[in-house]
Predicted model as a PDB file, atoms N, CA, C, CB and O in Angstrom, pLDDT in the B-factor column:
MODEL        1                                                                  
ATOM      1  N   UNK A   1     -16.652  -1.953   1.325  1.00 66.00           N  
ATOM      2  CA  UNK A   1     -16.993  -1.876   2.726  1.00 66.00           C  
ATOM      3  C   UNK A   1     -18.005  -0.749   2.883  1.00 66.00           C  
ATOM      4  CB  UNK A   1     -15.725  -1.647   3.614  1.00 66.00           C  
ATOM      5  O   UNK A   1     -17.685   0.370   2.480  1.00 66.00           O  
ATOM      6  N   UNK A   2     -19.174  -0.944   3.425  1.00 70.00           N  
ATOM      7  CA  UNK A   2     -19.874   0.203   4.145  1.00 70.00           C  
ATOM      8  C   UNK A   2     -19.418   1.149   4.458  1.00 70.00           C  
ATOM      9  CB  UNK A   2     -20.331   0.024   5.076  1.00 70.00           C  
ATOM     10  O   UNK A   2     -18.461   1.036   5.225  1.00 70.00           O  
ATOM     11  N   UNK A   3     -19.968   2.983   3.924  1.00 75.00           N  
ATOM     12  CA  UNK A   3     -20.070   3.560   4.587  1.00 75.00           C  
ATOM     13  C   UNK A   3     -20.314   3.812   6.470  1.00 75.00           C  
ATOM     14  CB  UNK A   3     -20.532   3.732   3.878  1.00 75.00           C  
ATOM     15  O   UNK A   3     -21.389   3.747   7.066  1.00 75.00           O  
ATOM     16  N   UNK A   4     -19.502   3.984   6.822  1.00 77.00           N  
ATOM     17  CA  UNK A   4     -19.401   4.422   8.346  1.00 77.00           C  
ATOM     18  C   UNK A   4     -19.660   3.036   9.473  1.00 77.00           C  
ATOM     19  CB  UNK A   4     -20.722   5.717   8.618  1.00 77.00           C  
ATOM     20  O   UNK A   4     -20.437   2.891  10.416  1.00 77.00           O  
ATOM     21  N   UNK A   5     -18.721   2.237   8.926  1.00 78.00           N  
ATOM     22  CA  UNK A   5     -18.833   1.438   9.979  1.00 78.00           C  
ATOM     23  C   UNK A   5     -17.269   1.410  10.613  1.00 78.00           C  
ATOM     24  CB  UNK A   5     -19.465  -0.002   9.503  1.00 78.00           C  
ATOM     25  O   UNK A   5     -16.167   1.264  10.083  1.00 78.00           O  
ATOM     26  N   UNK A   6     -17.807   1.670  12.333  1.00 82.00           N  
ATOM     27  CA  UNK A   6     -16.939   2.052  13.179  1.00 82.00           C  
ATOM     28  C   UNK A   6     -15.665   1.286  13.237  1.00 82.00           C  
ATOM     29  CB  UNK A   6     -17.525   2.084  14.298  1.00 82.00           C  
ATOM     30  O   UNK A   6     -14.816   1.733  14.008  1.00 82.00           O  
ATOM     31  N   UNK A   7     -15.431   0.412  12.686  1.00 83.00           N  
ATOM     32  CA  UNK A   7     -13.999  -0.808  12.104  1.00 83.00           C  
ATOM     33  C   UNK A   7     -13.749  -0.360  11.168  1.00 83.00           C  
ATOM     34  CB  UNK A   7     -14.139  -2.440  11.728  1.00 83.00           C  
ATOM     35  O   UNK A   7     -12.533  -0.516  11.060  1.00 83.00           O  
ATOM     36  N   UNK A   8     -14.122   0.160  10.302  1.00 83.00           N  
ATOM     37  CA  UNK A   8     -13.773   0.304   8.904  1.00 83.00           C  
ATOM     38  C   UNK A   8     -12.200   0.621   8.719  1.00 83.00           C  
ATOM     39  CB  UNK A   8     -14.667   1.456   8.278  1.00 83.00           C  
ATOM     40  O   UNK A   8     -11.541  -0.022   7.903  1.00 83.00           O  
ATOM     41  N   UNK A   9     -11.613   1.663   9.529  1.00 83.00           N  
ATOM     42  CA  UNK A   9     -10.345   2.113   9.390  1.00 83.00           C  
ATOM     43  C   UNK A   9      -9.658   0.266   9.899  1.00 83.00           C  
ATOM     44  CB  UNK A   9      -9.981   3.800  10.581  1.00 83.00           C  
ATOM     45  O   UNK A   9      -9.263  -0.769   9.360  1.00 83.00           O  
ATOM     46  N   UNK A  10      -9.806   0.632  10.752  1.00 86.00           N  
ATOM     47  CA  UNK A  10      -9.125  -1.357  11.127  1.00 86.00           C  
ATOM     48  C   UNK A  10      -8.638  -2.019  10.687  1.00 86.00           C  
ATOM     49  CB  UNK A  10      -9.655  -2.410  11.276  1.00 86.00           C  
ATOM     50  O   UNK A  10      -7.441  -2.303  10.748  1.00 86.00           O  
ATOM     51  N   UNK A  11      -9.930  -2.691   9.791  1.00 86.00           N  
ATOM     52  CA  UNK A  11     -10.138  -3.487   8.312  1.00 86.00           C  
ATOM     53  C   UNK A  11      -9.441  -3.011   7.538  1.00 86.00           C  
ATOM     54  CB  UNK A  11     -11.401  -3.502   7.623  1.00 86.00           C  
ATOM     55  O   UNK A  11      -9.063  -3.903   6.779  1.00 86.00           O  
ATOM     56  N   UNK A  12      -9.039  -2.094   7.281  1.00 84.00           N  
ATOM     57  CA  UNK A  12      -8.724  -1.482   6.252  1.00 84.00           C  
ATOM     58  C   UNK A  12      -6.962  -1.363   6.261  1.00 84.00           C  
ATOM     59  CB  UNK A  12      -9.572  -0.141   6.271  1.00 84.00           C  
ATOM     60  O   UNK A  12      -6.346  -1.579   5.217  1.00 84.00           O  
ATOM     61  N   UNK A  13      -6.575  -1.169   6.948  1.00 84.00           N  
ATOM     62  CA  UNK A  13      -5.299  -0.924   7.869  1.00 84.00           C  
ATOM     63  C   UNK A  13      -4.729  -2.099   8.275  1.00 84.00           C  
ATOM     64  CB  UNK A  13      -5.570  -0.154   9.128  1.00 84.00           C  
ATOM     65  O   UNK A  13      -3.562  -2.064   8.665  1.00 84.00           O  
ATOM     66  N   UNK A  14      -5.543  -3.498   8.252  1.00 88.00           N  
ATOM     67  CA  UNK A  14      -4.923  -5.206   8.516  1.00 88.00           C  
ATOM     68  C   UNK A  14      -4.796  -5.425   6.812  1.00 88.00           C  
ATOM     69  CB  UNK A  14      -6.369  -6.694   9.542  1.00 88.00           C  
ATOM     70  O   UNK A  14      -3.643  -5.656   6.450  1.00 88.00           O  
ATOM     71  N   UNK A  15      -5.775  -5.385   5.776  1.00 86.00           N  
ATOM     72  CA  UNK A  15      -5.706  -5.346   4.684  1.00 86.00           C  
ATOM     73  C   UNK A  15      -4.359  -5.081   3.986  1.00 86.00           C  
ATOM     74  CB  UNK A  15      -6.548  -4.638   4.460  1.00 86.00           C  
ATOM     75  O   UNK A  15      -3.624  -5.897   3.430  1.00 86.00           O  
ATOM     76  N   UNK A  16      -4.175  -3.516   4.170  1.00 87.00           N  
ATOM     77  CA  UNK A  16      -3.367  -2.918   3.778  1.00 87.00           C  
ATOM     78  C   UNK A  16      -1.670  -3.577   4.559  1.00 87.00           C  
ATOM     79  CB  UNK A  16      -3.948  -1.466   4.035  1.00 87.00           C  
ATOM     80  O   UNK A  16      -0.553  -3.436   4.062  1.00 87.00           O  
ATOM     81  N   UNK A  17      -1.884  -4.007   5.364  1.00 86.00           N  
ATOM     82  CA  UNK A  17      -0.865  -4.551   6.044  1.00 86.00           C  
ATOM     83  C   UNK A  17      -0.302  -6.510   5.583  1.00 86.00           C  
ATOM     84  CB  UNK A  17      -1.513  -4.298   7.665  1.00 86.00           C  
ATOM     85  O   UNK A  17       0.780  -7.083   5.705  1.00 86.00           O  
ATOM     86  N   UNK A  18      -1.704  -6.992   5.036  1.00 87.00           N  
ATOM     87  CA  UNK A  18      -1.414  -8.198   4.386  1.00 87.00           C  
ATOM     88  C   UNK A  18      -0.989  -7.831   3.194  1.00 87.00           C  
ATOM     89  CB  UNK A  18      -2.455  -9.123   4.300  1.00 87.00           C  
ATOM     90  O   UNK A  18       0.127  -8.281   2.935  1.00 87.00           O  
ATOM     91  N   UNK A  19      -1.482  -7.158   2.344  1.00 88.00           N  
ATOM     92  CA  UNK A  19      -1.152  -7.035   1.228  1.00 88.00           C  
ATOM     93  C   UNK A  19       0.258  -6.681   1.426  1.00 88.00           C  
ATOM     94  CB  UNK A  19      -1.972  -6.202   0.519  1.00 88.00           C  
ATOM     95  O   UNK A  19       1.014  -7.565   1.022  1.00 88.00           O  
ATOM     96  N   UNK A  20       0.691  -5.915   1.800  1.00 88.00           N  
ATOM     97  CA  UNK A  20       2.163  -5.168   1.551  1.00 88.00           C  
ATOM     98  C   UNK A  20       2.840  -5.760   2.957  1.00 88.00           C  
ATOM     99  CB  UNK A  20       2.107  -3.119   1.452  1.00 88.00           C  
ATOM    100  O   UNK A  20       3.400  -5.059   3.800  1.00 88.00           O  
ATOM    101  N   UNK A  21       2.707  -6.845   3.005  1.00 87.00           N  
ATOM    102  CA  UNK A  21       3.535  -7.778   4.178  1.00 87.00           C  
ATOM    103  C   UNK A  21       5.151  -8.308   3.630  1.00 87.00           C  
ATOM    104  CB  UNK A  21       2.473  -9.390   4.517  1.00 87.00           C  
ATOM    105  O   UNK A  21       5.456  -8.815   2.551  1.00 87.00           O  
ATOM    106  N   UNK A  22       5.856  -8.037   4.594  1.00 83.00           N  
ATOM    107  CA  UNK A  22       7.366  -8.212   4.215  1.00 83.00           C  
ATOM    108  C   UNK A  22       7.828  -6.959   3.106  1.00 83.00           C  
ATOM    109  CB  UNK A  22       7.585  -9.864   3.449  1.00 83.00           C  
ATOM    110  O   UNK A  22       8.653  -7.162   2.216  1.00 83.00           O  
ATOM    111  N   UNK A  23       7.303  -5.940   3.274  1.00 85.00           N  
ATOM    112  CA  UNK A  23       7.813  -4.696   2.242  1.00 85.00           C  
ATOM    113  C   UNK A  23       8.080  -3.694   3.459  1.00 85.00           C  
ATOM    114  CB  UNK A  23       6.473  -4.009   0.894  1.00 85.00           C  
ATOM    115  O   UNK A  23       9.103  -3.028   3.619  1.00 85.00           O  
ATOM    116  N   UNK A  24       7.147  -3.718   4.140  1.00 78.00           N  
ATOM    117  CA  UNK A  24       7.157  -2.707   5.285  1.00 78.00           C  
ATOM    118  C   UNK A  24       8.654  -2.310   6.284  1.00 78.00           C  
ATOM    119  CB  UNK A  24       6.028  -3.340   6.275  1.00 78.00           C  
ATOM    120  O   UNK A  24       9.439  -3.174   6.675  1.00 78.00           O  
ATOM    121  N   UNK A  25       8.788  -0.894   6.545  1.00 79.00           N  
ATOM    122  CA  UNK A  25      10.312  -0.453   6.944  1.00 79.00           C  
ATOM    123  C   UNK A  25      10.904  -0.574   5.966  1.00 79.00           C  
ATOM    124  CB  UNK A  25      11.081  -1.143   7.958  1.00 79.00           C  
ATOM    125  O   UNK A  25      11.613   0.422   5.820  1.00 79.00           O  
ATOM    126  N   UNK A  26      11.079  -1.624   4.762  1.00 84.00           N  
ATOM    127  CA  UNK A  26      12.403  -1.655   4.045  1.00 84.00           C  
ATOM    128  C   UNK A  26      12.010  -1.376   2.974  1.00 84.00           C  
ATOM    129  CB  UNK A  26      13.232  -2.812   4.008  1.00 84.00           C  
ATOM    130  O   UNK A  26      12.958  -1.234   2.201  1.00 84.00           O  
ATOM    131  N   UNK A  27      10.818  -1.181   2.403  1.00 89.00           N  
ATOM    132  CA  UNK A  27      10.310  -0.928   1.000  1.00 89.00           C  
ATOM    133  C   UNK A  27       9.362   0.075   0.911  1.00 89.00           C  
ATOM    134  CB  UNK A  27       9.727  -2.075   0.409  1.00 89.00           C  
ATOM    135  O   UNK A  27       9.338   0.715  -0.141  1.00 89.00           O  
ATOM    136  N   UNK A  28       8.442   0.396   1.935  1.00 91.00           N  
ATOM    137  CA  UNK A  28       7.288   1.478   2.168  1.00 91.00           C  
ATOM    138  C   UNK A  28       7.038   1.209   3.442  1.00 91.00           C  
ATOM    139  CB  UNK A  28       5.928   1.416   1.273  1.00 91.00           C  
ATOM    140  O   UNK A  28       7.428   0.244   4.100  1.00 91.00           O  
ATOM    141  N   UNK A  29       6.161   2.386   3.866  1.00 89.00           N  
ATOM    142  CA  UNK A  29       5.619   2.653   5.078  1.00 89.00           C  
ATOM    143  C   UNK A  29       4.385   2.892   4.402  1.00 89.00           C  
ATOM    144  CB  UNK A  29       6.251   3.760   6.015  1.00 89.00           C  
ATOM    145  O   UNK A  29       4.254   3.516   3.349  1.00 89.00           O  
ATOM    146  N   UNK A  30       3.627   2.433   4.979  1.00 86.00           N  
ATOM    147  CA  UNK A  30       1.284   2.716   5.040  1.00 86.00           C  
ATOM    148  C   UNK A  30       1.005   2.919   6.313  1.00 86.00           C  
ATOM    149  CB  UNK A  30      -0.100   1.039   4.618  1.00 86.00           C  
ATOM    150  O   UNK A  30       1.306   2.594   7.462  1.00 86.00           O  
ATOM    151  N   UNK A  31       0.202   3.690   5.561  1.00 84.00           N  
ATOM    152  CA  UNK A  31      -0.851   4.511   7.057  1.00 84.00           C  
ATOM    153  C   UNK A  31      -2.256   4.013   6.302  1.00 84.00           C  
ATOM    154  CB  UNK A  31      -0.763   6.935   7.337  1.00 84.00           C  
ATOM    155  O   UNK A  31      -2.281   4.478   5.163  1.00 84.00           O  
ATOM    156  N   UNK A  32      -3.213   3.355   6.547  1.00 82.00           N  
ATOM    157  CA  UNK A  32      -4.533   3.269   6.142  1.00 82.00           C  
ATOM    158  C   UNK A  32      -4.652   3.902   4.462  1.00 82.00           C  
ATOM    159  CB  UNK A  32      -5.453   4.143   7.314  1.00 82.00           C  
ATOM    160  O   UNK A  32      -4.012   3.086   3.799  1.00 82.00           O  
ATOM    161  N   UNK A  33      -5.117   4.839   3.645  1.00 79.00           N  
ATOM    162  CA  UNK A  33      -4.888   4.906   2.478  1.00 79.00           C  
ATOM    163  C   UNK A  33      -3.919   5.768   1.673  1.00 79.00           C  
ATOM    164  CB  UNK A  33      -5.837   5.029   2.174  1.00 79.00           C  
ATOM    165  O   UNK A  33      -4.088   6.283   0.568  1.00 79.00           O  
ATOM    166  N   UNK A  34      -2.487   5.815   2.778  1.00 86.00           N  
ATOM    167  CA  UNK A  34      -1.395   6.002   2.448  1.00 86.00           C  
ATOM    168  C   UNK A  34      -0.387   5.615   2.436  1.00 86.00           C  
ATOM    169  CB  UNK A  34      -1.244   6.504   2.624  1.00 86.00           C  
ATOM    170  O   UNK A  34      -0.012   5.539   3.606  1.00 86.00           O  
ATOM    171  N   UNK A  35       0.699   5.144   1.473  1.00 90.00           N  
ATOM    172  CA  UNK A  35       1.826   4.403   1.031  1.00 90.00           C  
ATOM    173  C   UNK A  35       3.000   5.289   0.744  1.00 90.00           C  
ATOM    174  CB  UNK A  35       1.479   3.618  -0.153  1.00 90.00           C  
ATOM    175  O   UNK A  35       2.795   6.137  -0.124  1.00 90.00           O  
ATOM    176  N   UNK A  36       4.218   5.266   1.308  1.00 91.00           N  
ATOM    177  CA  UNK A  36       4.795   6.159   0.881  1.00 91.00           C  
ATOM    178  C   UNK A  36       5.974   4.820   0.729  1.00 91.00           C  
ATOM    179  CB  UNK A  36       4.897   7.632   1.785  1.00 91.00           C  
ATOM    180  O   UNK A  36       6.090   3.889   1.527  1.00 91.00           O  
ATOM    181  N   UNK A  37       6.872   5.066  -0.675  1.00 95.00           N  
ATOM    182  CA  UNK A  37       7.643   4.189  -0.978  1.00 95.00           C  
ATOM    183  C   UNK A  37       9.128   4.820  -1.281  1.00 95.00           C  
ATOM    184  CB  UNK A  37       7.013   3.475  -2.029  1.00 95.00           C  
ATOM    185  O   UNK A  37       9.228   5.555  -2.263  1.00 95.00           O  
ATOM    186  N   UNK A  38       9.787   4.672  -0.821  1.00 92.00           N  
ATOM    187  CA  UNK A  38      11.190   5.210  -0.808  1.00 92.00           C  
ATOM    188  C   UNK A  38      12.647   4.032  -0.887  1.00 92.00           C  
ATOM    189  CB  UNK A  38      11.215   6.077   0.664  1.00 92.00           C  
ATOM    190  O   UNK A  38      12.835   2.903  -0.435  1.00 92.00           O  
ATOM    191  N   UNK A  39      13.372   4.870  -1.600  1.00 94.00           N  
ATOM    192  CA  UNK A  39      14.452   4.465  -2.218  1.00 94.00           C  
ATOM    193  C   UNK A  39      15.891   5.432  -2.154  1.00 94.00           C  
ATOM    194  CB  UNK A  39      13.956   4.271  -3.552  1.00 94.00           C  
ATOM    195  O   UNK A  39      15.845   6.660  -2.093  1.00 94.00           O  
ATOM    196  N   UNK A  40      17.235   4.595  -2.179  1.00 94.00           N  
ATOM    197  CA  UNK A  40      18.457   5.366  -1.656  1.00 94.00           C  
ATOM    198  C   UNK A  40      18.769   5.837  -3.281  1.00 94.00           C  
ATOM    199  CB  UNK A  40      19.857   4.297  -0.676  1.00 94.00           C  
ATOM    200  O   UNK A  40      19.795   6.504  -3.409  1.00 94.00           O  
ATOM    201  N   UNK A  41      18.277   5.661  -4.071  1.00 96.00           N  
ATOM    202  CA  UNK A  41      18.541   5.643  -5.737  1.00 96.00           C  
ATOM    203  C   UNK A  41      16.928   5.910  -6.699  1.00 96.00           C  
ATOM    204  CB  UNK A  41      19.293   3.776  -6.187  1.00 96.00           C  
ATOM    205  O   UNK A  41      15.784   5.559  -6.409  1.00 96.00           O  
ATOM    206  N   UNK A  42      17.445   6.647  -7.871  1.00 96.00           N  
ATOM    207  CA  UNK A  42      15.786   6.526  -8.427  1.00 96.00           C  
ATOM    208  C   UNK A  42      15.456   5.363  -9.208  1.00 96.00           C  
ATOM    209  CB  UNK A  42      15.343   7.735  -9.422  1.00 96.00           C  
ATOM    210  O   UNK A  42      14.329   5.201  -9.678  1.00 96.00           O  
ATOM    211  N   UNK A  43      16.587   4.387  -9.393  1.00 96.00           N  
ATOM    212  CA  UNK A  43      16.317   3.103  -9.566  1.00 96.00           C  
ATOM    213  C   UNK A  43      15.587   2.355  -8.710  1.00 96.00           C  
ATOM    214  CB  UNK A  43      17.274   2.571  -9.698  1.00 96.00           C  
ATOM    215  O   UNK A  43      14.524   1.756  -8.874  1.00 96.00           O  
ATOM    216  N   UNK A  44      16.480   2.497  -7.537  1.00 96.00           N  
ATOM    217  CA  UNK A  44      15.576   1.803  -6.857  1.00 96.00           C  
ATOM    218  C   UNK A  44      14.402   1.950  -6.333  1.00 96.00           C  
ATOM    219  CB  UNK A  44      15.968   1.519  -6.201  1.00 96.00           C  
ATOM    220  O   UNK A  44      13.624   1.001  -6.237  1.00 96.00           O  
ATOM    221  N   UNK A  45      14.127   3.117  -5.940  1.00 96.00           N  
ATOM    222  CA  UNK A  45      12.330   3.814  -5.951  1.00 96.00           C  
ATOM    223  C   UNK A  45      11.778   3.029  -7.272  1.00 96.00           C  
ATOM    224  CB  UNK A  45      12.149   6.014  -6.291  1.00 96.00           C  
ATOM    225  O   UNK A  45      10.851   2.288  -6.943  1.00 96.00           O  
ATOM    226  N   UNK A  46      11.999   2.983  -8.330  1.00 96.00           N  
ATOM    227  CA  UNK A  46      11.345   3.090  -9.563  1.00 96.00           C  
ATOM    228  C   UNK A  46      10.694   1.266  -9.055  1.00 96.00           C  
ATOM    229  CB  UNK A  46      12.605   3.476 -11.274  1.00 96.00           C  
ATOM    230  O   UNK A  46       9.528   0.884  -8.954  1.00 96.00           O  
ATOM    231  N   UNK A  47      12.011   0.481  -8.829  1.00 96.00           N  
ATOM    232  CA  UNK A  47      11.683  -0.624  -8.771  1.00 96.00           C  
ATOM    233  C   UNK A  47      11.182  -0.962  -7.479  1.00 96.00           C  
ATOM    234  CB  UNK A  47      12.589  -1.300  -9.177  1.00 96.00           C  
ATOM    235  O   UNK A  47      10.307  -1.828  -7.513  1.00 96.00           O  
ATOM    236  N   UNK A  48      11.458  -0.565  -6.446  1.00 95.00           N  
ATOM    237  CA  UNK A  48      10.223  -0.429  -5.300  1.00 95.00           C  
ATOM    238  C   UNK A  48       9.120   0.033  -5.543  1.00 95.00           C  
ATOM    239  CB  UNK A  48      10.447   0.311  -4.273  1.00 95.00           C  
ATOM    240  O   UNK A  48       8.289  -0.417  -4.753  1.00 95.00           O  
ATOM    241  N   UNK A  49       8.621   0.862  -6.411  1.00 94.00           N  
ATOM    242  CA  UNK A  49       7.130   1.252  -6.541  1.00 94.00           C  
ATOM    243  C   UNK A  49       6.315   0.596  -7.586  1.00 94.00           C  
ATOM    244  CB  UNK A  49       7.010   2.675  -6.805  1.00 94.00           C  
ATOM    245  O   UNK A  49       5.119   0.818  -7.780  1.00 94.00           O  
ATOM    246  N   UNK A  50       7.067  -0.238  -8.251  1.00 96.00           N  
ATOM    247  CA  UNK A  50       6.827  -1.286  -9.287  1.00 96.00           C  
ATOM    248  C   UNK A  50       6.168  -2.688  -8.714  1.00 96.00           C  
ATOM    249  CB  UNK A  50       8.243  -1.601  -9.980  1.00 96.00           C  
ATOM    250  O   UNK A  50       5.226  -3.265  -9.255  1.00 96.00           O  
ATOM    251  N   UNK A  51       6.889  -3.155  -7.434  1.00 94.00           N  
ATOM    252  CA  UNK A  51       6.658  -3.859  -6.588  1.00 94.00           C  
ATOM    253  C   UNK A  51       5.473  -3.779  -5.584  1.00 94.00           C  
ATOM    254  CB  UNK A  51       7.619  -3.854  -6.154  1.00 94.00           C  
ATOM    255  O   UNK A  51       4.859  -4.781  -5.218  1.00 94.00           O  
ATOM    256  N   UNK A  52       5.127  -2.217  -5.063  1.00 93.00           N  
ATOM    257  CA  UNK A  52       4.033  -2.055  -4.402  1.00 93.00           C  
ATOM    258  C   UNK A  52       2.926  -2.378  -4.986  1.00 93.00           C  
ATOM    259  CB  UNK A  52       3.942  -0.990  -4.020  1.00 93.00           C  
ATOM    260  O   UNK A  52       2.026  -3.099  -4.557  1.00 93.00           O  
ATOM    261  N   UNK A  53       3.031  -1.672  -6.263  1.00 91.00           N  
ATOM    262  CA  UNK A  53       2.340  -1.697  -7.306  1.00 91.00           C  
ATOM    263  C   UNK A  53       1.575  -2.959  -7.852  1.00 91.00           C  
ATOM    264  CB  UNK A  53       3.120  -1.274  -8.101  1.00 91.00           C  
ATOM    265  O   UNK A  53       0.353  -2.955  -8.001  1.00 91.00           O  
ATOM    266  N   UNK A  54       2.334  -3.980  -8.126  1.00 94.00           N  
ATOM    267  CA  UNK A  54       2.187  -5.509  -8.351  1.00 94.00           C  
ATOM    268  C   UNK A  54       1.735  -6.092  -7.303  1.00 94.00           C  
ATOM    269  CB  UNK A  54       3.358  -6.211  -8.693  1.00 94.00           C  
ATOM    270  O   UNK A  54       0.898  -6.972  -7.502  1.00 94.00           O  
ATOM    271  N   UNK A  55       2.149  -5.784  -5.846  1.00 92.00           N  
ATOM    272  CA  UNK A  55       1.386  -6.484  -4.820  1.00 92.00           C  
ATOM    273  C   UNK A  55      -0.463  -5.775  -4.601  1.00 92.00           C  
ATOM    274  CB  UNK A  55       2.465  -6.258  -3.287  1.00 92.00           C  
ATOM    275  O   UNK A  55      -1.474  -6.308  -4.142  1.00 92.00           O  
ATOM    276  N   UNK A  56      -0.231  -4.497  -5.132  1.00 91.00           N  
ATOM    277  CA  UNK A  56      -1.586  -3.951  -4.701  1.00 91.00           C  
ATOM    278  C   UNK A  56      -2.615  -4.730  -5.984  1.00 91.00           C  
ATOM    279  CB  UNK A  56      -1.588  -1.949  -4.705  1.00 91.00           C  
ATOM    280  O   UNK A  56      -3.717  -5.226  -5.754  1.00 91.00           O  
ATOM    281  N   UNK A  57      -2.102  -4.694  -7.015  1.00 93.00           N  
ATOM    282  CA  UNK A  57      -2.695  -5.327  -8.347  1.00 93.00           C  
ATOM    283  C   UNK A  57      -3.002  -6.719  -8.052  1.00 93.00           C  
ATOM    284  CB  UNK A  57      -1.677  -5.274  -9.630  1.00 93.00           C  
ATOM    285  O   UNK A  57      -4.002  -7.271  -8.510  1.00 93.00           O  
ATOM    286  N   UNK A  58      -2.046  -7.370  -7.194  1.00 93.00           N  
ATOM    287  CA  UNK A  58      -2.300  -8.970  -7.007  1.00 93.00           C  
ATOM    288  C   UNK A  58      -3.208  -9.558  -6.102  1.00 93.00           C  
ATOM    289  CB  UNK A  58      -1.174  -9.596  -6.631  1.00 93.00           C  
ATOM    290  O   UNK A  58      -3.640 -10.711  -6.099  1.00 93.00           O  
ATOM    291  N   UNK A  59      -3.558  -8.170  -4.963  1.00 92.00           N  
ATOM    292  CA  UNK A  59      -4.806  -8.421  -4.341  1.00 92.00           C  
ATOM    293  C   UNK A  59      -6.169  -8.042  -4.957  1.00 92.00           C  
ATOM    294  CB  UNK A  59      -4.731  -7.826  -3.179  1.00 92.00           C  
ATOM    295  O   UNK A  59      -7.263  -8.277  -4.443  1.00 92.00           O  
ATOM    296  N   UNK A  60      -5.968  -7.482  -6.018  1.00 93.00           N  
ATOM    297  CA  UNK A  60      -7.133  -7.048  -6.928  1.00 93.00           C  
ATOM    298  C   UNK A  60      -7.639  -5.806  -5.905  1.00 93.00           C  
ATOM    299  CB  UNK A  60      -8.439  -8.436  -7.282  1.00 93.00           C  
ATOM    300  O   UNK A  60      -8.760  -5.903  -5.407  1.00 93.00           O  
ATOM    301  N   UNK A  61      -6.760  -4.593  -5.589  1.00 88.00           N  
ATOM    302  CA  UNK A  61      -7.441  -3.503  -4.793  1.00 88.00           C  
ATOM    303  C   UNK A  61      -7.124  -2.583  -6.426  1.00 88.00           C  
ATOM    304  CB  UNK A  61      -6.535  -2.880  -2.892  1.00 88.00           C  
ATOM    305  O   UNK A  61      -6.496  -3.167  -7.308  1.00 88.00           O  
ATOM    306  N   UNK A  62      -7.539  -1.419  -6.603  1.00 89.00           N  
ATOM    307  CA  UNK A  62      -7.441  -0.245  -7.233  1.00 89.00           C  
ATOM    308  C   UNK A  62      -6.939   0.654  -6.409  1.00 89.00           C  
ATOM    309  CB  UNK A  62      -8.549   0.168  -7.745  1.00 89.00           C  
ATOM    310  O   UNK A  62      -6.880   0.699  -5.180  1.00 89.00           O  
ATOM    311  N   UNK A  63      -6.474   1.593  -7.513  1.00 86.00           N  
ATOM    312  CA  UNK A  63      -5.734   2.614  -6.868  1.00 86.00           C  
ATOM    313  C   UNK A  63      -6.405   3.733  -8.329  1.00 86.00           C  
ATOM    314  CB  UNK A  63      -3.660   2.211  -6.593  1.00 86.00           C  
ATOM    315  O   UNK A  63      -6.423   3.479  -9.533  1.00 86.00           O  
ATOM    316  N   UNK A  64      -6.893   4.991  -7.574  1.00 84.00           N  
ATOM    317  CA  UNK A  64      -7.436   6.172  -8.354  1.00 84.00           C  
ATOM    318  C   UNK A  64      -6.421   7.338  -8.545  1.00 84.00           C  
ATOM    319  CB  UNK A  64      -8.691   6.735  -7.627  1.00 84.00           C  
ATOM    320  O   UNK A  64      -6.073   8.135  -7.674  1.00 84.00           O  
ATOM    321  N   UNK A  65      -6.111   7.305  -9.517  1.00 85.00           N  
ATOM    322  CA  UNK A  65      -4.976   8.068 -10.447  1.00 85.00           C  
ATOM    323  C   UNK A  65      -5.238   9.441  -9.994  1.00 85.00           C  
ATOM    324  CB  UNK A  65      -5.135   7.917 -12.245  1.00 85.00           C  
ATOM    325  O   UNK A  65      -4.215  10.112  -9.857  1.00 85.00           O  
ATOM    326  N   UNK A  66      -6.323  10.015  -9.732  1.00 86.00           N  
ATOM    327  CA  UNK A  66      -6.046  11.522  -8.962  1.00 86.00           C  
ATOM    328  C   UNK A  66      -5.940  11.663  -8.017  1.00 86.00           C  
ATOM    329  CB  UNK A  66      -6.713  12.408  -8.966  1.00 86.00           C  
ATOM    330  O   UNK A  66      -6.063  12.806  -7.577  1.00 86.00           O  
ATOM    331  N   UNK A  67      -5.582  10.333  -6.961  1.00 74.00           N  
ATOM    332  CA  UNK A  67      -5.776  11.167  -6.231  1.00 74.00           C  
ATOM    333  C   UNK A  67      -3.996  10.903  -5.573  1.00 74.00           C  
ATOM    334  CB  UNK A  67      -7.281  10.952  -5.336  1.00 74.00           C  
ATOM    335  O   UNK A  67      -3.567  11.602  -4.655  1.00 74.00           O  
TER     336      UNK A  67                                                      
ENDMDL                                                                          
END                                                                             
């Protein structure tokens, strides 16, 4: 997507909302290029973030390891 176009957050934020559709409240919460994924167990985090993970991979988005 272009630099500075005034939708951009939007777009970006419906995206992020298809992709990780039916996870949301019960598996993660997103804010535009933040995901926070939580679990009552570190199993289950492990395997909830496994899942985000696979859905973000299955839309073919990247995710940059530093940041």
């Amino acid at each position: 997507m272009p630099f500075g176009w005034t939708c951009a957050a939007i777009v970006f934020q419906r995206l992020m909302d298809m992709v990780l559709a039916c996870l949301s409240y019960e598996t993660c919460l997103m804010y535009l290029d933040d995901v926070i994924v939580f679990g009552s167990t570190f199993e289950e985090l492990l395997h909830r973030t496994k899942v985000v993970f696979q859905r973000i991979r299955d839309a073919k988005l990247k995710l940059k390891p530093s940041k």
